[in-house]
Every structure is written in C-alpha cells, then in structure tokens.
C-alpha positions as CSV (number, residue, x, y, z in Angstrom):
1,X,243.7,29.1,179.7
2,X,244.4,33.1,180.9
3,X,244.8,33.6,184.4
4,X,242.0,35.9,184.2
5,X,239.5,32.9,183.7
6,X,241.5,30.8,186.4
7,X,241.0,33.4,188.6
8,X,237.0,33.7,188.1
9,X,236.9,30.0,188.6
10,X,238.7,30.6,191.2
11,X,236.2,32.7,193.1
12,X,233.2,30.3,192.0
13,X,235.1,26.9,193.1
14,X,238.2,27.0,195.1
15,X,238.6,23.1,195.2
16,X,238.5,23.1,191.1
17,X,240.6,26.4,190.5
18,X,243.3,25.2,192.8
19,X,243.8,21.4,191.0
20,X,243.7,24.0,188.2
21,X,246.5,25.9,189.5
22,X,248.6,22.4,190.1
23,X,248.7,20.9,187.3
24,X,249.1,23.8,184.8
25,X,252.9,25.0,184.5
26,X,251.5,28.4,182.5
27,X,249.4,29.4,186.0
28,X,252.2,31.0,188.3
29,X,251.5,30.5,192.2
30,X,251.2,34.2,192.3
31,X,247.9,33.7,190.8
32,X,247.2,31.3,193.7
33,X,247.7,34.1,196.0
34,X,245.9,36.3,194.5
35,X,243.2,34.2,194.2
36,X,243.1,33.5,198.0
37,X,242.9,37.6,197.9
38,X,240.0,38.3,196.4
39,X,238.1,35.3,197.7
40,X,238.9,36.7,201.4
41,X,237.6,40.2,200.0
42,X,234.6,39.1,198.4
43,X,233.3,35.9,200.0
44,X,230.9,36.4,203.0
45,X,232.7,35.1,206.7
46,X,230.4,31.8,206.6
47,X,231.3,31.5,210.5
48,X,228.7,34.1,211.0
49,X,225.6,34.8,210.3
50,X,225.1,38.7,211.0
51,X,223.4,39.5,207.8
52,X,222.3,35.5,206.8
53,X,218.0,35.2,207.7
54,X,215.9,32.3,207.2
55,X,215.0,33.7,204.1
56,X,218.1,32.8,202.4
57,X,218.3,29.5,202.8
58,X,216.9,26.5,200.9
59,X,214.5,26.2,199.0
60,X,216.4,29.7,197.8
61,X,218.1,28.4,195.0
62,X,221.3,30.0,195.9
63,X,220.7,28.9,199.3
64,X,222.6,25.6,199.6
65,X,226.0,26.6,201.1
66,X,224.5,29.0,203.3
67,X,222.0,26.2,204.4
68,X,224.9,23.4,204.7
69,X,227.3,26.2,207.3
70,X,224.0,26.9,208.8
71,X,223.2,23.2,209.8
72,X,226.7,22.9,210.5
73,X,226.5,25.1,213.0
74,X,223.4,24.0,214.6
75,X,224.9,20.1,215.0
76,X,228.1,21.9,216.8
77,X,225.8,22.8,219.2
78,X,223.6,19.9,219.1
79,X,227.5,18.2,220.1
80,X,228.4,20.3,222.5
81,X,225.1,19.7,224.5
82,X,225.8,16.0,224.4
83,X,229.3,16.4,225.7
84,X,227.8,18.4,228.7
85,X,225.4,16.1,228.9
86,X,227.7,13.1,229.9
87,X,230.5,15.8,231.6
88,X,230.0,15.1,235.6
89,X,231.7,18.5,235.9
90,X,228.6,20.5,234.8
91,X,225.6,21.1,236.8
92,X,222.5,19.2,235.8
93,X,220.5,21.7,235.2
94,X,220.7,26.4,235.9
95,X,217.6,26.7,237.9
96,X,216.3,30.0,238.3
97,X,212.9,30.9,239.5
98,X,210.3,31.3,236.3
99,X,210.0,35.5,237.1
100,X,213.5,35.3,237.5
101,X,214.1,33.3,234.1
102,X,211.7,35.3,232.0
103,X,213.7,38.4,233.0
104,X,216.7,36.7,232.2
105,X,215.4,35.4,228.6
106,X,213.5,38.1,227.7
107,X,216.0,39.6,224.8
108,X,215.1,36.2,223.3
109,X,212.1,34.9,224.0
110,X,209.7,37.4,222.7
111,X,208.5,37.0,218.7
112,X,208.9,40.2,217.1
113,X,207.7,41.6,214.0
114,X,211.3,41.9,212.0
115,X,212.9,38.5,211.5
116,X,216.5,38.0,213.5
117,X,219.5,36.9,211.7
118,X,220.4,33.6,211.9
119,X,223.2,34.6,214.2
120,X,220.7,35.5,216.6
121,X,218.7,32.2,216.0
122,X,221.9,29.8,217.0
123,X,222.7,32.4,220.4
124,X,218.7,31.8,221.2
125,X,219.8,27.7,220.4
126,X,222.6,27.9,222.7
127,X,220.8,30.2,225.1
128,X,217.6,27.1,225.3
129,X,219.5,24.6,225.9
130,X,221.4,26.6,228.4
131,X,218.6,26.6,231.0
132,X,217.6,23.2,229.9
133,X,217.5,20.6,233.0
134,X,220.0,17.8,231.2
135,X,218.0,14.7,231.4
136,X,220.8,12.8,229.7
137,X,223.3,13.7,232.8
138,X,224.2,10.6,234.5
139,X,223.2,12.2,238.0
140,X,219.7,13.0,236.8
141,X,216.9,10.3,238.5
142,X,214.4,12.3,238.4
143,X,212.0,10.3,236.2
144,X,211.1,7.0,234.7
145,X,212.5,8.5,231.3
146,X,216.6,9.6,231.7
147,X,219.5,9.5,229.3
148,X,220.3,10.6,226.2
149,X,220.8,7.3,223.7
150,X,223.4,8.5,220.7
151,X,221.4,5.7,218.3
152,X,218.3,6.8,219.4
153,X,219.3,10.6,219.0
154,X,220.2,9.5,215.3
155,X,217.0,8.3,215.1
156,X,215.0,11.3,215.9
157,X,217.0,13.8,213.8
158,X,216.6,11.7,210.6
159,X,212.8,12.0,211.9
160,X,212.5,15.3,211.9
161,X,214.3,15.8,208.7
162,X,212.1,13.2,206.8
163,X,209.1,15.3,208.1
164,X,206.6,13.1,207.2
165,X,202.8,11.6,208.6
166,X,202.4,8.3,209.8
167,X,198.1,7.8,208.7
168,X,199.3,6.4,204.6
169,X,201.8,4.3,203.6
170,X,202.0,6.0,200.4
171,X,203.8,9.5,202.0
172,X,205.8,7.0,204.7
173,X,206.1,4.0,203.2
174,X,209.7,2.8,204.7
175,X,208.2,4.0,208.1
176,X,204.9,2.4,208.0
177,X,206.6,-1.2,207.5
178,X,208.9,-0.2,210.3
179,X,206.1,0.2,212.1
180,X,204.3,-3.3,211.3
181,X,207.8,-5.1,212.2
182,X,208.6,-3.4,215.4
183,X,204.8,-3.7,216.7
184,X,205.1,-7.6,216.0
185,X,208.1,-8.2,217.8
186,X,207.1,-6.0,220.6
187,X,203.7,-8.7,220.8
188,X,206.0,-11.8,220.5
189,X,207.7,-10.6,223.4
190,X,204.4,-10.6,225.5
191,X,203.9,-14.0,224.1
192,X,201.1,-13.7,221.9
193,X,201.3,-16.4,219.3
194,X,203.6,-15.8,216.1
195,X,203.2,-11.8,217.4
196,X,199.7,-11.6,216.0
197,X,197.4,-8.8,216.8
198,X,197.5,-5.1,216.3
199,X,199.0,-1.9,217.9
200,X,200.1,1.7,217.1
201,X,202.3,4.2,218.4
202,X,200.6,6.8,220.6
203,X,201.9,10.1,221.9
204,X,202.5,8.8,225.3
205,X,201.6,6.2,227.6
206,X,198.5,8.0,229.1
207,X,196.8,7.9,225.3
208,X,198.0,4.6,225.1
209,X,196.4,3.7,227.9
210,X,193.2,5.9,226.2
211,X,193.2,3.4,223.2
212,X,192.8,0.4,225.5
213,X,189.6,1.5,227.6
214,X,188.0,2.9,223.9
215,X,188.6,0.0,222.5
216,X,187.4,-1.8,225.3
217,X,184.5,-0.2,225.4
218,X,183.5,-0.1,221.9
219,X,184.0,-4.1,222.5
220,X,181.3,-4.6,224.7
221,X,178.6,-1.3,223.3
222,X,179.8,-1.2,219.8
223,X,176.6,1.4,219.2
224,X,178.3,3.9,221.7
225,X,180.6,5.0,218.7
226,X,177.4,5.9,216.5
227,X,174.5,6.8,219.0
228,X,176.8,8.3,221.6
229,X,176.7,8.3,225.4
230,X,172.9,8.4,226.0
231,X,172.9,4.5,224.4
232,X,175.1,3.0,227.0
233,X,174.4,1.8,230.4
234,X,176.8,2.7,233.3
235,X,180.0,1.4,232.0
236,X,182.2,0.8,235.0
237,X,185.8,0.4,234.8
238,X,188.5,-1.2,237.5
239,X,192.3,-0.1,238.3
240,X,194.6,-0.3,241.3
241,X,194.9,2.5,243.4
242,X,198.4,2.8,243.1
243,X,197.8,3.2,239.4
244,X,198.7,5.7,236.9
245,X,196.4,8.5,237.1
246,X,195.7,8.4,233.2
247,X,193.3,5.3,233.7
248,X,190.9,7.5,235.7
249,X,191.6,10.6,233.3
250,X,190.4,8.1,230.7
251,X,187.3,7.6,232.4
252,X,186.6,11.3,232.6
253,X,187.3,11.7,228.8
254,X,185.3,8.9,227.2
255,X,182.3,10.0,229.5
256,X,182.7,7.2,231.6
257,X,182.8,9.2,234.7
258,X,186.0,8.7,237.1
259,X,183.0,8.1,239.7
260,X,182.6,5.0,237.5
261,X,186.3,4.1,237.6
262,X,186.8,2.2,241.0
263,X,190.7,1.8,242.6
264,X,191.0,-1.7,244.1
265,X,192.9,-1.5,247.2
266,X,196.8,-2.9,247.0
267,X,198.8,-5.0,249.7
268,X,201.7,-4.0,251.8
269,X,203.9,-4.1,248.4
270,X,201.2,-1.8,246.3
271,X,200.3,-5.3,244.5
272,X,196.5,-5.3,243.8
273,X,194.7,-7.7,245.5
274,X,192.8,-10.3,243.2
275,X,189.7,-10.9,245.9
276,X,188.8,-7.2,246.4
277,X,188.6,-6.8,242.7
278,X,186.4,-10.0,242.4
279,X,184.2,-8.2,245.4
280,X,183.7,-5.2,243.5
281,X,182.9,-6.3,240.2
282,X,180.3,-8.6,242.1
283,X,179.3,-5.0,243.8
284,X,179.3,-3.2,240.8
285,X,176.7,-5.4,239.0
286,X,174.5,-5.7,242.1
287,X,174.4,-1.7,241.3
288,X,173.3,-1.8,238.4
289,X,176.7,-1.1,236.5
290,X,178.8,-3.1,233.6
291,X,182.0,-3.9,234.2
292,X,183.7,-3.7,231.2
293,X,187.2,-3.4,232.0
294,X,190.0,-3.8,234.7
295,X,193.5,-2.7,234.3
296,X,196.5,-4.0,235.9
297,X,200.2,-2.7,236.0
298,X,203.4,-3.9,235.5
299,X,205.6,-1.7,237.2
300,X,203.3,1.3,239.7
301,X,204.9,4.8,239.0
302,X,206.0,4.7,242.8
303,X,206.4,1.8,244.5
304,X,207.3,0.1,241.0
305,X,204.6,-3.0,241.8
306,X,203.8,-5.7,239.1
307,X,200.4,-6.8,240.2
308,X,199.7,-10.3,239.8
309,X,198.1,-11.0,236.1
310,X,197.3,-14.5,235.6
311,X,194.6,-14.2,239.2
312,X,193.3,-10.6,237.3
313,X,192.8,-13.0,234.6
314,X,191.3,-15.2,235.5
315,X,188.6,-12.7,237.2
316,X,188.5,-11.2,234.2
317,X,187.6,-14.5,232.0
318,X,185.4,-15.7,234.7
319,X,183.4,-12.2,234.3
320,X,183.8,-11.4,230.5
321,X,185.7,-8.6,231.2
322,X,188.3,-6.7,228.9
323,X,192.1,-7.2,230.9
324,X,194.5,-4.5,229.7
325,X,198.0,-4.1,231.1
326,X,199.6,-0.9,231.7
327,X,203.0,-1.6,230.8
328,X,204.5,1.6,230.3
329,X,207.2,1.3,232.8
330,X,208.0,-2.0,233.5
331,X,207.3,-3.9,230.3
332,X,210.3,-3.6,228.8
333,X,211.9,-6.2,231.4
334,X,210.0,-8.8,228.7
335,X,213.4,-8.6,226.8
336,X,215.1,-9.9,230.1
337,X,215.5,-13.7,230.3
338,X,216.3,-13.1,234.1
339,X,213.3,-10.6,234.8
340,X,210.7,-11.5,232.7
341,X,208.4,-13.1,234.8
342,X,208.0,-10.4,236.9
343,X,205.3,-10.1,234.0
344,X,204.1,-13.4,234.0
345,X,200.6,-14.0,232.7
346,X,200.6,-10.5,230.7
347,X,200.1,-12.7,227.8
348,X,196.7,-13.3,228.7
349,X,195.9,-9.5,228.8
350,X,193.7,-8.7,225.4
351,X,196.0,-4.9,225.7
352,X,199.1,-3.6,226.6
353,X,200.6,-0.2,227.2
354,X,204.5,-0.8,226.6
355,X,206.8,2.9,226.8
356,X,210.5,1.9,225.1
357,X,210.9,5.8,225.9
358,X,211.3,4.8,230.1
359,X,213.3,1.5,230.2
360,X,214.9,1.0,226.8
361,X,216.2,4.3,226.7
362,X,214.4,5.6,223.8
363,X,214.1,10.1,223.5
364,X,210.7,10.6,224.1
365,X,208.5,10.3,223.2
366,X,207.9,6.2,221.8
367,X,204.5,4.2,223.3
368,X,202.8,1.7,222.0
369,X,199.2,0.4,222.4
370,X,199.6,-3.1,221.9
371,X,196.0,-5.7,221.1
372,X,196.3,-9.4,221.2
373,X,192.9,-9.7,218.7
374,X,193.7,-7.7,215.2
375,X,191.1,-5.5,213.9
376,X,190.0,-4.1,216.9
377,X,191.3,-0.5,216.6
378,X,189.8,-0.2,213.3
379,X,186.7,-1.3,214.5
380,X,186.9,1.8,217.3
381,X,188.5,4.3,215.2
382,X,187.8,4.3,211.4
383,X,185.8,7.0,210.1
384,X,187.2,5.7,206.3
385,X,188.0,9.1,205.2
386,X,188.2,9.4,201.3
387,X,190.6,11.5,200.9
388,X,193.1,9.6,202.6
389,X,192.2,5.9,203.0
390,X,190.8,5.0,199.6
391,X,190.0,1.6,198.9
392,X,191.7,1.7,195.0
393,X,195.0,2.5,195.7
394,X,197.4,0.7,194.0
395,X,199.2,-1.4,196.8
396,X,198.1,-3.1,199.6
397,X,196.2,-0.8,201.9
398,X,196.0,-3.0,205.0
399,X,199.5,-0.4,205.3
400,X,197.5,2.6,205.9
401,X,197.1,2.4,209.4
402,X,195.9,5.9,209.9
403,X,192.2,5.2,210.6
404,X,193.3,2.8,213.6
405,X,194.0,6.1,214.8
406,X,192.8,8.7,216.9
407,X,195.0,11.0,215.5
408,X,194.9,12.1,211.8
409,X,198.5,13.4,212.0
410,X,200.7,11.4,213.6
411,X,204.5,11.9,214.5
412,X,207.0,9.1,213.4
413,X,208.3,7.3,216.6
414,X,209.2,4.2,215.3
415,X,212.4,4.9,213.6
416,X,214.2,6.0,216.8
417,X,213.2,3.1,218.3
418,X,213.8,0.8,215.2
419,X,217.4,1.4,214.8
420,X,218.2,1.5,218.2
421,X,217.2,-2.3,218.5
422,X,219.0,-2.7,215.1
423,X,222.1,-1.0,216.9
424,X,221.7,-2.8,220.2
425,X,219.9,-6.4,219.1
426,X,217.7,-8.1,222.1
427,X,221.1,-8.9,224.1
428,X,221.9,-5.1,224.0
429,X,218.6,-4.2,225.4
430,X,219.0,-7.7,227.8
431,X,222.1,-6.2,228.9
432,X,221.0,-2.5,229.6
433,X,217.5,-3.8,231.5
434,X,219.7,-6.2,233.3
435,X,222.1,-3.5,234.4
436,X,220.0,-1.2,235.7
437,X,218.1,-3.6,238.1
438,X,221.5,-4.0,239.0
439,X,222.2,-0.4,240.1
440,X,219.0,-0.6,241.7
441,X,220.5,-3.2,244.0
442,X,223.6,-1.3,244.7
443,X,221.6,1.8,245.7
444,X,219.5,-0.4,248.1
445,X,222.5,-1.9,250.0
446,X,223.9,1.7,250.5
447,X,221.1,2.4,252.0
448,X,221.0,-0.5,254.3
449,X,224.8,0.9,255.5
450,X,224.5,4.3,255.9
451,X,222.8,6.4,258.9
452,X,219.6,8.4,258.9
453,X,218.0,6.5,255.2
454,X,215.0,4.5,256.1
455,X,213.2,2.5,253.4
456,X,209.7,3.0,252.6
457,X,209.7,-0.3,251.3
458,X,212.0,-2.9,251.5
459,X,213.4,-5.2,248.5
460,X,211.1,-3.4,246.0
461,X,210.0,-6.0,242.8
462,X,211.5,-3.7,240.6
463,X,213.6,-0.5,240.0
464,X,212.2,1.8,241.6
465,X,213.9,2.3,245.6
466,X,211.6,4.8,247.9
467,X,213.3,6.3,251.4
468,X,213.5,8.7,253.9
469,X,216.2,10.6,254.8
470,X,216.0,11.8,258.4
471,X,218.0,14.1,259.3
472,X,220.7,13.6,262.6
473,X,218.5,16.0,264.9
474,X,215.2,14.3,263.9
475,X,216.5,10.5,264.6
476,X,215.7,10.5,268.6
477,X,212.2,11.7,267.8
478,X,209.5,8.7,268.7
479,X,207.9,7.5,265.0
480,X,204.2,9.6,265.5
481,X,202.5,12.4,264.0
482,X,204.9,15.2,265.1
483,X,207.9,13.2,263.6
484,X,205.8,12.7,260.5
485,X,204.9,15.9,259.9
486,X,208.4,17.1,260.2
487,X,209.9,14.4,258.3
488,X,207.4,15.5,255.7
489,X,209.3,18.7,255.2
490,X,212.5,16.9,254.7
491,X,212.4,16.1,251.2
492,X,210.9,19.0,249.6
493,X,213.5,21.3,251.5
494,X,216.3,18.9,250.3
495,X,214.9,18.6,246.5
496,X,215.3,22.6,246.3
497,X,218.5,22.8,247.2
498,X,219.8,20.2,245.2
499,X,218.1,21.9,242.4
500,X,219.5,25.7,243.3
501,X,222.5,24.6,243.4
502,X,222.2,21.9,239.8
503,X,224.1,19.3,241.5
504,X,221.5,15.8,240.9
505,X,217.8,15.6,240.8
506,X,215.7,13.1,242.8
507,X,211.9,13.1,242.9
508,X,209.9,13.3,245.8
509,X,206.2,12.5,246.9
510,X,203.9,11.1,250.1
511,X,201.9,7.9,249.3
512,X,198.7,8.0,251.8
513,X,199.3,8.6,254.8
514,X,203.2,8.1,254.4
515,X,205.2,11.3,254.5
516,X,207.1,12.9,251.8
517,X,210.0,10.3,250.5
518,X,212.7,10.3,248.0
519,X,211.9,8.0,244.6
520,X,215.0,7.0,243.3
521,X,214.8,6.2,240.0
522,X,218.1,4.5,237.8
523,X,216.9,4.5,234.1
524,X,219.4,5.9,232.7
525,X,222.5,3.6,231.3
526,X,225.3,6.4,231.7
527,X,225.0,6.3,235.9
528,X,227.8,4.5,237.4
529,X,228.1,3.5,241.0
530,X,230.2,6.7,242.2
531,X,226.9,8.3,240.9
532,X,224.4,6.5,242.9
533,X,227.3,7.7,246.0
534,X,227.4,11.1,245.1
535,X,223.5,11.1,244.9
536,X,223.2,9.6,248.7
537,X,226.5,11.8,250.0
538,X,224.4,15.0,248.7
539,X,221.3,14.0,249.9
540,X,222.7,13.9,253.5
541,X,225.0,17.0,252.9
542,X,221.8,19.0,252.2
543,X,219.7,17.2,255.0
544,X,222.0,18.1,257.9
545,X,222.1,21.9,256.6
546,X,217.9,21.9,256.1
C-alpha cells in the first residue's frame, strides 16, 4: 500500500489508518506525523461549534459525528448541573427580579429570524440552567416535589429520545405494557384485590383528580356525556376544606359549579370530620341537589392530614355516593410497612390520585388516576376514533389505552417511574419513605429546643412540619391581633432574603385566621440533618435582621 493511500485513510479514519501505520514495516512513522498534520489542518475543532447549526446535524447524512460531539456536549452540561445540584457550596438558586432578569437574558432569549450556531445554543443551555432555582439541592424544601433522582433522570432522557405517544400500543408498545404493570402494582398496594381495576397517567395530580369527579359523574348521569349539561340535575360534590384547590377547579370545569362543590369543615388536626359531611349531604338533598361524590385526602398540602376513610366510607356506601381519595402527596407511604395505615380504609375508595413525582422522588411530572372497577374510564372517555383505535388490528387492542383518555397525545411517564422501582425494589422505596418521616422528626425536635420557633401544629400525622418564627423583639408581645399582624410579616420578609441571597428555600402561607408560617417540607432524599440545621440557623439569622 503507498503512503499516499495511507495517508487519505488517514484523514477519513484515524483509528484504522493508525493500526495501519502499526503493523506495516513499509509505512515509516513520519507518515504518522504527517498524518496527525493534515488532520489538524483540515479537520473542523469539534470542541466548538462556531460555524456547526442545527441544520447539520442528523437526519443530514453526513451529520453523525457532528451530532454525537454535539450531544456530548449537551450531557457535560446536563453533568455539571447535577454536580451543582448536590454541591452545598452553591447557592440554590440566582434570584433576580423578572425586569431585572429579562434585561439580563435578553442576548438570548429573543427568537430571531437567522438561526444561531450551535455554539450559541449550548451558552443559551448553560445560561437556563444558570438562573434555574435547583430543586435537586439538598437545602431546597420548598415543595412537595424536591430532588433530583439519577434513575429517574435516566428515565426521562431515554423518554425524550424515544419520542413517542402513549394513546396505541402499536407506536409504544414496550411503554404501554409498562404502563399496565406499574398501574397494577400501584392498585395492589391500595389493596384492591389481585390489583384489578384501571388507571392512567395524567399530567399532574390536579387532572388526576379531574378524571375521578368525570368519571364519577358520568357514573351516576351517564347521558351528561351525550346530551350535555342541560340533562343533569344539580350535581353536588363534597371535599374538605383544607383540600387541594384542584377538587373545586374541577367543579368549575365540568360545569358543576364550585358553588355546588361544598368544603366540610376539618378538626384541630385539618382531619375532616365524618358527621358534618353526613349533615351536608342530608342538606344537600333536602335542597334539591345530588350528591354524587365526596373526596377525601391522604396527606392536606399544608397541614399534611390523612382524613379518616373507612367513616367517609361508610357515609359514602350508606348514601350511594362515589369515594375518591386524593392521594397525591401522601399515598406513596402505602409502600411503608411502618406508615401505611395512616391510609387505612383507602381501599374502599372506588379512585385514587397517587403522585410518585412528590414522595417517591420521581422528576415531574408522574400521576396516576387509579379506579378500583375496570372499564370505567372508557366508559367516560371513548369517542372510538377510527383512525387510531380500530377494532381489526392485529394484536390485542385492550393495549390501546388512548381513548381512556382525555388527552389524545399523551407524554410517556411511566418509564421514569418504571425503572426507578426496578432500580430501587419496594424496600428501596420503604427505605426512602421511611427516612424522610424520619427527618421530619428530627426537624420537629429542633424545634422543640431552640428559641423564638413556635409550632402551628404539634406532632403533625405526616411530613409536613408548619411554625412560626418570632423574632427576639416580638417574643414579649401578648398573643392578639397586633402580634398577629406583625408576626404575619415575618415570613414573607424572611422568605425574600433567603431567596436574594440563594442560600435555602422554605415555603410560606396563613391558614384561616392563622398568620403567615413557615411549611417545611423534607421530600427530598439528598437532605441530611446538618441541612435541616442550616435551614433553622438561617431562618433565625434572617429573622433577627428583618
């Protein structure tokens, strides 16, 4: 072989030319070198992207390498972000005013006419996730959903890059038994016999929730879904008062009316209380009304109640009355032998909204509408559309799930949550729900030693911990309406500087007549106690300088 030829092989694979080079005594190493020469004249710098667009890359048939550097250089990022993510030394998030942001943005976030390089599409990557508030950082508690799962992360970028509908089995058909498996263990952990029933994923637990009073409703006036609203009596709906505000909003959107969706007062502990619901489905009838459905919770957004199920249902049996759980935060504490029966009874609901995205850790977003009867959402939902759900396909179709659906497309969340359970078995997940009740303990006897916290309520049922912080010039005040409405202050004025300066997040919020408080929420899995110390010593750094 001439070292001419070498040498163009050379240029077109180095890998090859150079075992070339090796094992033929006739090539000299000079042609090595000047191999390396013209392959550092002519080959592009593949570390940047200057003069690379999206154009170029695949489906381009010559677009393969640039593609492969490209992605390369995205995960790097990707990586970095998860490092800084789990790095105590960086701030949880750069706040900046929305003004102040645009201002700062603005070479990057305006869509222009001429396509950027690629170069200036991983700065505008690295430039988002700048200003990003981490919500994986182990001093972030600022919602029901924290952390930043690596399985789970896995899960969603093999999502995305399979790109693919959930409504046929025949365009996801890996997916859609996924689906089928992890929706029937999910109902054997509510207890439903052999996990029979039905369910879906749903973009969130507020539409979840939306499945459950549709269904519902199309249980009790199946002609509502053909004759519309003018064929229905006055449907009337019940829900606690501490309850997530997406019941209501559910009313208002299936024409219900939120005037028709009355909140059942709670006790001292934000658990509903069984003979005030009995009183006002009584009241509701005298009215004129049909009570068609009640909803409890397991786990209130604040206070973090489970109300008591099995005396909901047996109100609801006694009355006929579809019982649907909203489960979205605390119904993942079903995988915990030692915390389950803060949900006992929930097997007698006919629904449940469970959200693996809060408590199990999954990215967001992963809900599930769960049905103990099967058939049910079909019943709602199917409009048998023929060009998607024909009935002569040649597998089973009881896979295409699409017209249980409100949706027509619908995003893949199973997967995420799929391997992540693979990863982490039920004693993984045990071990994680388990732990972070723990934490929640921790925090709560901090608080019981330390100066100026006061509990809004003691020895919560769950997770969730709710205090005041009063500051040391406040403390002599007598409890009243001039203390409250300074106390009221507190938090809001804390909760901004904790945020200008990106040190933790905490959330914040009154609860009737109670003044602003501190909700201290521990999802996340990362958080250590030092964590849940660094959170309290900042808190009353902040509240003696307010």
């Amino acid at each position: 072989m001439s070292q001419d030829i070498a040498l163009k092989m050379y240029q077109r694979d180095r890998h090859r030319a150079q075992a070339l080079f090796k094992h033929s005594p006739t090539l000299s190493k000079s042609a090595s070198l000047e191999g390396d020469h013209l392959l550092h004249r002519f080959e592009p710098d593949w570390s940047k992207f200057e003069h690379v667009y999206a154009h170029e890359l695949l489906p381009q048939k010559d677009g393969c390498k640039k593609t492969s550097r490209f992605l390369q250089e995205v995960v790097d990022v990707l990586i970095d972000y998860v490092h800084k993510s789990n790095d105590r030394s960086t701030k949880v998030l750069d706040f900046h005013h929305p003004h102040t942001l645009r201002e700062m943005m603005d070479h990057c976030l305006d869509i222009q006419e001429e396509p950027q390089n690629l170069e200036q599409i991983l700065s505008d990557c690295k430039e988002t996730l700048k200003y990003c508030v981490k919500t994986g950082h182990p001093r972030f508690f600022n919602q029901l959903s924290t952390g930043l799962d690596i399985i789970a992360l896995v899960g969603e970028w093999l999502t995305a890059t399979a790109n693919t509908n959930m409504f046929t089995y025949e365009i996801a058909p890996v997916f859609t038994l996924m689906e089928d498996i992890v929706l029937t263990k999910m109902r054997e952990c509510i207890g439903w016999e052999n996990g029979e029933g039905d369910g879906i994923f749903a973009p969130g637990g507020a539409i979840s929730n939306l499945y459950a009073v549709a269904v519902a409703r199309h249980t009790v006036m199946p002609d509502g879904k053909t004759k519309g609203l003018s064929s229905l009596p006055r449907l009337v709906m019940f829900t606690s008062e501490h309850s997530h505000f997406s019941i209501k909003r559910a009313g208002a959107l299936l024409g219900i009316g939120t005037d028709n969706v009355v909140l059942i007062k709670t006790d001292e502990r934000g658990k509903m209380i069984p003979s005030v619901l009995d009183a006002e489905i009584e009241r509701a009838k005298r009215e004129g009304g049909v009570p068609f459905f009640v909803s409890a919770t397991a786990g209130t957004t604040v206070l973090g109640a489970f109300d008591p199920f099995n005396d909901i249902a047996d109100i609801c049996e006694k009355h006929k009355i579809w019982f649907h759980v909203d489960g979205a935060w605390g119904g993942s504490a079903l995988i915990s032998q030692k915390y389950k029966g803060l949900l006992e009874g929930v097997q007698r609901a006919d629904s449940m909204t469970w959200n693996p995205h809060k408590l199990m850790g999954i990215l967001l977003q992963c809900s599930a509408i769960l049905l103990r009867r099967k058939g049910l959402l079909e019943a709602s939902n199917a409009l048998k559309a023929p060009y998607l759900f024909q009935e002569d396909k040649q597998y089973d179709v009881v896979y295409d799930t699409g017209d249980k659906a409100i949706q027509c497309g619908r995003h893949n969340d199973v997967f995420k949550l799929w391997i992540t359970w693979r990863a982490n078995g039920d004693t993984g997940f045990e071990n994680r729900i388990n732990g972070l009740l723990d934490m929640s303990h921790y925090l709560q006897q901090k608080l019981k030693e330390r100066k100026g916290f006061e509990f809004v309520l003691e020895n919560p049922q769950f997770i969730n911990v709710c205090f005041w912080y009063v500051p040391s010039s406040m403390r002599r005040l007598t409890p009243g309406p001039e203390r409250d409405a300074r106390l009221h202050k507190v938090a809001p004025k804390i909760k901004a500087m904790m945020m200008e300066k990106g040190s933790t997040m905490v959330g914040y919020q009154p609860l009737g007549e109670k003044p602003n408080f501190f909700r201290m929420i521990v999802s996340n899995a990362a958080t250590t106690q030092p964590d849940i110390d660094f959170m309290l010593n900042e808190i009353e750094r902040l509240g003696e300088e307010e």
